[in-house]
Residue frames as qw, qx, qy, qz and C-alpha x, y, z in Angstrom:
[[0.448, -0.578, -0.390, -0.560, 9.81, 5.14, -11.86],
 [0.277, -0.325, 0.514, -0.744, 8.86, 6.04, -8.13],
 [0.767, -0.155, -0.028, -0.622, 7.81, 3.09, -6.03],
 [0.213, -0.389, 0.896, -0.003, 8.19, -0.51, -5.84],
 [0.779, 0.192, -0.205, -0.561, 7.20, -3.10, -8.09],
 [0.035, 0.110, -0.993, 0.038, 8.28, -6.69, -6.68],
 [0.414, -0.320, -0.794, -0.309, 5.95, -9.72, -6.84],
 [0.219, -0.424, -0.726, 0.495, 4.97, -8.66, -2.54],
 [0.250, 0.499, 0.325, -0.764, 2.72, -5.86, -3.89],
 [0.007, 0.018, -0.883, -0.469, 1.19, -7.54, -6.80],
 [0.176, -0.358, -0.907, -0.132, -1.68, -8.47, -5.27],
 [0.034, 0.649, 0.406, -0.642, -2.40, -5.08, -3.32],
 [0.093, 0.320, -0.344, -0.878, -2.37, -3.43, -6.68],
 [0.277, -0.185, -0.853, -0.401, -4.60, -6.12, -8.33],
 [0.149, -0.540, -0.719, 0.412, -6.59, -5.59, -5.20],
 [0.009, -0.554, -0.156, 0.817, -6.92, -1.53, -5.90],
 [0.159, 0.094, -0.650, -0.738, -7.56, -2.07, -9.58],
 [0.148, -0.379, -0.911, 0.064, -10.36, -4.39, -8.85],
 [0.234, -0.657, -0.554, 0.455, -11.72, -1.51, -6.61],
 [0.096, 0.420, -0.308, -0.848, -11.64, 1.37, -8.97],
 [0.207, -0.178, -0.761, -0.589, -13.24, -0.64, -11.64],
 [0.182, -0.537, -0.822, 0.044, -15.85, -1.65, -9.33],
 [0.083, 0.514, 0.250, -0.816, -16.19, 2.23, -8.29],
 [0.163, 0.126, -0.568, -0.797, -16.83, 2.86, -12.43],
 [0.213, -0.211, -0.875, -0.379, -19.58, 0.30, -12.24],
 [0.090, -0.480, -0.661, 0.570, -20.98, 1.64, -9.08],
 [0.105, 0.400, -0.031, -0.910, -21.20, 5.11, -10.83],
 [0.375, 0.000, -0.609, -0.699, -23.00, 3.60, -14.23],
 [0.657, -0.280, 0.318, -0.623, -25.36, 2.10, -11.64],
 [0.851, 0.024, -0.522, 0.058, -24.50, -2.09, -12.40],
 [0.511, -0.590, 0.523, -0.341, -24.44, -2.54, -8.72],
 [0.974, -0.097, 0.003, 0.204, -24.34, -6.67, -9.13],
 [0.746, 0.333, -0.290, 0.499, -20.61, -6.54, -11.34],
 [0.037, 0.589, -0.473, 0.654, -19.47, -3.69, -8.52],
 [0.717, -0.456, 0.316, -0.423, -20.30, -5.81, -5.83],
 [0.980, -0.166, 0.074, 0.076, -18.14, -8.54, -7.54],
 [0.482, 0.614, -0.374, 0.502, -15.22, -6.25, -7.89],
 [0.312, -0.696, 0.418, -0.493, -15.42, -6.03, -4.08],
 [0.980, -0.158, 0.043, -0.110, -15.66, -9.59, -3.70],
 [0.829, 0.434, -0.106, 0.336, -12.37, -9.60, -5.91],
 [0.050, 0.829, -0.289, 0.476, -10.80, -6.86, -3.91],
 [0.705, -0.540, 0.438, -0.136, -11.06, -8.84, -0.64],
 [0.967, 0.114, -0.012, 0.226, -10.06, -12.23, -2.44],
 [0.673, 0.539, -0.244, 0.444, -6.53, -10.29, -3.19],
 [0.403, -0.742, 0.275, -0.459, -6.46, -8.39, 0.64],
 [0.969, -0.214, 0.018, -0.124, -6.69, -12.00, 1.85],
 [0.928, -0.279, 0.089, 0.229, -3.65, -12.63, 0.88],
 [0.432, 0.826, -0.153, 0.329, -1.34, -9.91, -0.27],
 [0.327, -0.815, 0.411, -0.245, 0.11, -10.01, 3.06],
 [0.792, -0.365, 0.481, 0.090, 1.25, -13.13, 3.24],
 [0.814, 0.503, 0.053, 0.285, 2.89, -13.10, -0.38],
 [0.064, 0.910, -0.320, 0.255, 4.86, -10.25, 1.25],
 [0.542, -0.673, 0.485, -0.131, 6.21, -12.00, 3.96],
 [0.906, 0.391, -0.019, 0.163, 7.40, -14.80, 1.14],
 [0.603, 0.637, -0.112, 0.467, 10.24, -12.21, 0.60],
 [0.768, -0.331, -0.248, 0.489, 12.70, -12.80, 3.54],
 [0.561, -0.034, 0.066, 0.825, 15.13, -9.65, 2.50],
 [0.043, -0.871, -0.358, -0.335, 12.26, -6.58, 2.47],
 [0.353, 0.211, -0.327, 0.851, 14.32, -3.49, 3.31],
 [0.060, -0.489, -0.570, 0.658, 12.34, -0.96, 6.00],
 [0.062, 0.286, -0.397, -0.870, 11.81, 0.99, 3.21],
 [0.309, -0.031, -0.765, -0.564, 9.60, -1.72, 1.29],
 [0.252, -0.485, -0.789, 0.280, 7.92, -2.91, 4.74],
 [0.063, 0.500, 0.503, -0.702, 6.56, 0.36, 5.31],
 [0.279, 0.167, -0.618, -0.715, 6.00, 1.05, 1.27],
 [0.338, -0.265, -0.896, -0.111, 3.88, -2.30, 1.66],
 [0.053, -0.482, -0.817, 0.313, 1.95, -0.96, 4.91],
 [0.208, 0.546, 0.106, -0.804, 0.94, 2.72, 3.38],
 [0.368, 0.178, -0.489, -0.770, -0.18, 1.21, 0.21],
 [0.237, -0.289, -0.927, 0.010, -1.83, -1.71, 1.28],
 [0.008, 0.624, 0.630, -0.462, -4.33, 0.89, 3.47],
 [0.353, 0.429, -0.183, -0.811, -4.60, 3.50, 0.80],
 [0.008, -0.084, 0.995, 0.059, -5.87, 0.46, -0.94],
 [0.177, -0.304, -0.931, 0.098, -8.15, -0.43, 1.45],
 [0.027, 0.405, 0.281, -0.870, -9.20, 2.70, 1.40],
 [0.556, 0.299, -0.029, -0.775, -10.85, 3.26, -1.38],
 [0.315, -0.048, -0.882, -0.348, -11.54, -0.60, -2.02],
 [0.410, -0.514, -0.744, 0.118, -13.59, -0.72, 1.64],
 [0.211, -0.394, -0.183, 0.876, -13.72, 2.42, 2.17],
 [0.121, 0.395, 0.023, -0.911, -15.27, 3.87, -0.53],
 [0.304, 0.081, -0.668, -0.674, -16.72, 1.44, -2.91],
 [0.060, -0.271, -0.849, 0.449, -18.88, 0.14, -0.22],
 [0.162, 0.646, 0.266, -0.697, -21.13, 3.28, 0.16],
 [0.167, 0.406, -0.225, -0.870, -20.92, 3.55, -3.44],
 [0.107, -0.152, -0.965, -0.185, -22.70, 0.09, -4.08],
 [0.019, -0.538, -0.515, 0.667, -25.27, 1.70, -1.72],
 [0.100, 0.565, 0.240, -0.783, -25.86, 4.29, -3.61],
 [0.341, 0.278, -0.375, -0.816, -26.29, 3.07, -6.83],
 [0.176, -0.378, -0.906, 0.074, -28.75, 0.35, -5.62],
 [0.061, -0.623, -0.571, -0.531, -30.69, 3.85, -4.83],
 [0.619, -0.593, -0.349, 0.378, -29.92, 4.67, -1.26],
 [0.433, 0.247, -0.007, 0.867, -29.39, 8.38, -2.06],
 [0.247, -0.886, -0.322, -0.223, -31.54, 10.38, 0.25],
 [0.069, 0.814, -0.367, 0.444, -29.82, 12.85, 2.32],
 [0.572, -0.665, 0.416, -0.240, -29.43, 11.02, 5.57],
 [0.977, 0.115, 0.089, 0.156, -27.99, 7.77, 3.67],
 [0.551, 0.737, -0.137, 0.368, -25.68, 10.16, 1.91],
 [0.159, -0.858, 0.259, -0.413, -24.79, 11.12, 5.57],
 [0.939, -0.189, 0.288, -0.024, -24.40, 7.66, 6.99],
 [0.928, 0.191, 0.157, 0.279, -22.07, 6.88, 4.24],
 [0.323, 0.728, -0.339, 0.501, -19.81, 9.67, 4.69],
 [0.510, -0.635, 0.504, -0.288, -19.37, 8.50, 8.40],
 [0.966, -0.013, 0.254, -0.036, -18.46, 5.29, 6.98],
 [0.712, 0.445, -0.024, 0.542, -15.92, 6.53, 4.98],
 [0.148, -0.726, 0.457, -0.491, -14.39, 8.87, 7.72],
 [0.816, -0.453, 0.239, -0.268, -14.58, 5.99, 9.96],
 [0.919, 0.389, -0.060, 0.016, -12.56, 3.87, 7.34],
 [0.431, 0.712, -0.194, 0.520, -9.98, 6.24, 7.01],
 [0.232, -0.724, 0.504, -0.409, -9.48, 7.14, 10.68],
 [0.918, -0.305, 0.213, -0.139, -9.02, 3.39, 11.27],
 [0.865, 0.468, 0.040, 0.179, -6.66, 2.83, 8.52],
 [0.226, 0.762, -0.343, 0.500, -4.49, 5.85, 9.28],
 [0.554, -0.601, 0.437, -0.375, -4.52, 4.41, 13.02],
 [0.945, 0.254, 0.057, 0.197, -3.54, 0.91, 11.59],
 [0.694, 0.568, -0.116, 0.426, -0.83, 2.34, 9.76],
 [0.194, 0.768, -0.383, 0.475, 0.70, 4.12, 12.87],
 [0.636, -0.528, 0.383, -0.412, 0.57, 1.54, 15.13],
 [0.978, 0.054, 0.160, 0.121, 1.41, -1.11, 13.20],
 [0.265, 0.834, -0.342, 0.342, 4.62, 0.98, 12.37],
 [0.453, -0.655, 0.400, -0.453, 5.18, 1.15, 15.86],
 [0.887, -0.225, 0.403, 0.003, 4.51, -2.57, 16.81],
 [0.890, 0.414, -0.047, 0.187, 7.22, -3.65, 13.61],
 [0.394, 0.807, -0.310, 0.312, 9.62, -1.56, 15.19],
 [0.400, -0.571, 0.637, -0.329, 9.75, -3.12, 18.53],
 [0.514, -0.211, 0.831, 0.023, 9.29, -6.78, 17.06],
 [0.172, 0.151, -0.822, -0.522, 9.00, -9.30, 14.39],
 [0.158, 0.160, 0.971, -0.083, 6.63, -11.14, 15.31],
 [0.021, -0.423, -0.693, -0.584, 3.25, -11.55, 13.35],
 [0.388, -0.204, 0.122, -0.891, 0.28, -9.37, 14.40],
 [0.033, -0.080, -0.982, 0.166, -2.26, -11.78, 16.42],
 [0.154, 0.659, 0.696, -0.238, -5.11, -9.96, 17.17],
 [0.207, 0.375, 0.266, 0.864, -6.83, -6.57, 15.69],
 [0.104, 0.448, 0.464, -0.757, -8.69, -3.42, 17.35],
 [0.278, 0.488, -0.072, -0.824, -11.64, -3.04, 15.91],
 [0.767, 0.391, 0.410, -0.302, -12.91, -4.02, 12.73],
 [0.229, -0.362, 0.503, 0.751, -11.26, -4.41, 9.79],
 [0.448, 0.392, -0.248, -0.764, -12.16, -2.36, 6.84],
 [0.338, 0.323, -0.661, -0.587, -11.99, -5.59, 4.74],
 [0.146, -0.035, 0.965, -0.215, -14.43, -6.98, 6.17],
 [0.529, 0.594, 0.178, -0.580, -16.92, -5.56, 4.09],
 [0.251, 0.285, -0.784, -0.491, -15.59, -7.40, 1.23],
 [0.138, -0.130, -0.974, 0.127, -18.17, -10.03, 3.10],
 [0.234, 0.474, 0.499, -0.687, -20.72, -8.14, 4.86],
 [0.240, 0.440, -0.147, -0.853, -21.60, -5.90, 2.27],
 [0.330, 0.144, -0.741, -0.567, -22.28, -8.38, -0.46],
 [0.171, -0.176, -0.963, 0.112, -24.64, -10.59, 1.92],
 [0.141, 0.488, 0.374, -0.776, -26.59, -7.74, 2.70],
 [0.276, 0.321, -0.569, -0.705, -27.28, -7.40, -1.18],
 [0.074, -0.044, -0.972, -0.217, -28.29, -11.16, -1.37],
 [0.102, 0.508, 0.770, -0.373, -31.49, -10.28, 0.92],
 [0.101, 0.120, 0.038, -0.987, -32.30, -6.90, -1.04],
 [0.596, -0.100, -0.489, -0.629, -35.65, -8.42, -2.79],
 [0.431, -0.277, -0.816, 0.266, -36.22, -10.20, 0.02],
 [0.177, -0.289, -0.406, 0.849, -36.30, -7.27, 2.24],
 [0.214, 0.744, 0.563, 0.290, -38.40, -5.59, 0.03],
 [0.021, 0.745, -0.120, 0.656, -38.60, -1.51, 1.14],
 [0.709, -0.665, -0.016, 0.234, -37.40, -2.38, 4.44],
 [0.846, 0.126, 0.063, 0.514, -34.13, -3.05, 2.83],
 [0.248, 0.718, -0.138, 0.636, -33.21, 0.98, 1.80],
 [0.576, -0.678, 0.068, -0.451, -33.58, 1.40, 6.09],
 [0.966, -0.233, 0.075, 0.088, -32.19, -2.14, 7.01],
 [0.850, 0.281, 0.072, 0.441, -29.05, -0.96, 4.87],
 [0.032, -0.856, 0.110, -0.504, -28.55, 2.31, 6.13],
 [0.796, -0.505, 0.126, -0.309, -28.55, 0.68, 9.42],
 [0.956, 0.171, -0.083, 0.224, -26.45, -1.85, 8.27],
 [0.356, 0.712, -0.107, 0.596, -23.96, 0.84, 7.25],
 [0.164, -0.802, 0.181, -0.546, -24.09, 2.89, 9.98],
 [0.826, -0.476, 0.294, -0.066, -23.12, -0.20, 12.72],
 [0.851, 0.305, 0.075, 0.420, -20.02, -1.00, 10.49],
 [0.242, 0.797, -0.050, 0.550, -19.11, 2.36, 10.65],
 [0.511, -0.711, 0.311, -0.370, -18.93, 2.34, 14.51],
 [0.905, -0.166, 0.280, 0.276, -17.37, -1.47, 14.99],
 [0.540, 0.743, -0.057, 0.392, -14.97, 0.20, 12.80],
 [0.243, 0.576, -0.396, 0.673, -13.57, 2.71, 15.55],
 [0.706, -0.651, 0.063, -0.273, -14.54, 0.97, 18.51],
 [0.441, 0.617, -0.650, 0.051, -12.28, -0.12, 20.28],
 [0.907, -0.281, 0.303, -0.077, -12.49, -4.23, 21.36],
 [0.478, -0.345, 0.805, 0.069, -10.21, -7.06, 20.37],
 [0.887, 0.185, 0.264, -0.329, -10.70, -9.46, 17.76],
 [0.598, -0.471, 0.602, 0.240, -8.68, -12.09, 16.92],
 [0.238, 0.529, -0.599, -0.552, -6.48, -12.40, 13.22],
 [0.928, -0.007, 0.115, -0.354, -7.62, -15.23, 11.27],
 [0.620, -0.316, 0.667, 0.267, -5.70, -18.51, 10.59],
 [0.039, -0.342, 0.758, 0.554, -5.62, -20.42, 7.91],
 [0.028, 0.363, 0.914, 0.181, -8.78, -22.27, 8.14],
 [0.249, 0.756, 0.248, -0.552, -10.75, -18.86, 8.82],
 [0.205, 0.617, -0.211, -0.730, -9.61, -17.72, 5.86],
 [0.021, 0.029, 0.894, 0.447, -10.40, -20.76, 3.65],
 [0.086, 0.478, 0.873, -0.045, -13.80, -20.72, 5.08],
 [0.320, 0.668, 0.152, -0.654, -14.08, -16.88, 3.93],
 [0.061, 0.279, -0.672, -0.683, -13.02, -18.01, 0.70],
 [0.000, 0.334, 0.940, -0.073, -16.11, -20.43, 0.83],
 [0.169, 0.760, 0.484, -0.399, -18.77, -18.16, 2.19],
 [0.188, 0.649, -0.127, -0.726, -17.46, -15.36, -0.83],
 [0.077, 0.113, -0.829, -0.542, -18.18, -17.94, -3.27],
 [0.044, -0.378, -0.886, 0.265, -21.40, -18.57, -1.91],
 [0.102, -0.629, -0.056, 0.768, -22.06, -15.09, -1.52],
 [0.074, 0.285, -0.514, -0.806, -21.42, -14.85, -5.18],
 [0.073, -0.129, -0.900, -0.409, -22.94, -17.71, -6.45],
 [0.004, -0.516, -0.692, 0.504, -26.25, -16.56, -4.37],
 [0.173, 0.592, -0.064, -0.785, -26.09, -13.18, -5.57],
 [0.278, 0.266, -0.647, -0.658, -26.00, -14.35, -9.38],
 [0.070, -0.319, -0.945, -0.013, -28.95, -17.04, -8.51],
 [0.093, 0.727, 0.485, -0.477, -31.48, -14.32, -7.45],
 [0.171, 0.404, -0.334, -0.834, -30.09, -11.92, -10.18],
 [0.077, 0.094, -0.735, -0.667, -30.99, -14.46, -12.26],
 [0.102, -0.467, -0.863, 0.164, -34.90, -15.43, -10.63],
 [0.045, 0.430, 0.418, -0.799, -35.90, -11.74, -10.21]]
């Protein structure tokens, strides 16, 4: 078979499966369980990269195998299953519909710019990436679901507030500032808040 199947792209596959299922659930409108396949999607983003770098002997071949599937990925895990949580939570008027195709163009032209710069920077050194331009896509494995937590809160603000929401994600996307990679303890303390996150969400599901 075409491809590569060591243990350093395990988790980006588990990460894309996740996201697909959660697109299926988006479509049959069970926004909650698709909003915890995205939870699951990040959880596996989080750390797919570092399982790679485990494996000392990765030809150039597999390192660059590893960065074009890891953003087709993230493509349609934050990229597209976002907007589609959105929309089967009801957010389907035309201008939402329009918002969330600039969110997913926005995705993509970050990703594909990712993927040719981080080329670039691997070819003039080893050393880890420190900071990032922009947003990263997978940072809607977070956002997105906290926005959810407030929807019955918000009441009919919310279909507005989330558009909105959307549409300033989309832009911190392809601006272009600085912001710095997490460590280790950032990324324990997203593991935290996306358990929270969860455990929220399924407390209100269950009160409404």
């Amino acid at each position: 078979m075409i491809g590569y199947y060591s243990y350093t792209v395990i988790l980006t596959y588990l990460g894309f499966v996740c996201g697909s299922t959660g697109l299926y659930f988006a479509a049959s409108h069970r926004t909650m369980i698709a909003i915890i396949c995205l939870l699951l999607a990040g959880f596996c983003d989080m750390f797919d990269g570092k399982v790679a770098k485990t494996k000392k002997n990765r030809t150039k071949e597999e390192c660059k195998f590893g960065i074009q599937i890891d953003s087709l990925s993230d493509m349609v895990c934050f990229g597209i299953l976002p907007p589609m949580i959105a929309w089967s939570a009801g957010l389907s008027k035309a201008y939402q519909v329009a918002v969330f195709c600039c969110f997913s163009l926005a995705a993509l032209i970050r990703l594909a710019y990712f993927n040719v710069t981080e080329e670039e920077r691997q070819e003039q050194t080893s050393e880890r990436r420190k900071t990032y331009e922009g947003l990263p896509v997978t940072s809607t494995a977070l956002l997105i679901p906290i926005l959810f937590c407030f929807q019955k809160d918000l009441g009919d603000a919310f279909n507005i507030v989330a558009t909105v929401v959307y549409g300033l994600i989309a832009a911190a996307f392809i601006t272009k500032f600085k912001l710095k990679k997490p460590g280790n303890a950032m990324m324990l303390l997203f593991i935290v808040f996306g358990a929270l996150e969860l455990g929220l969400l399924i407390y209100k599901r269950g009160h409404q």
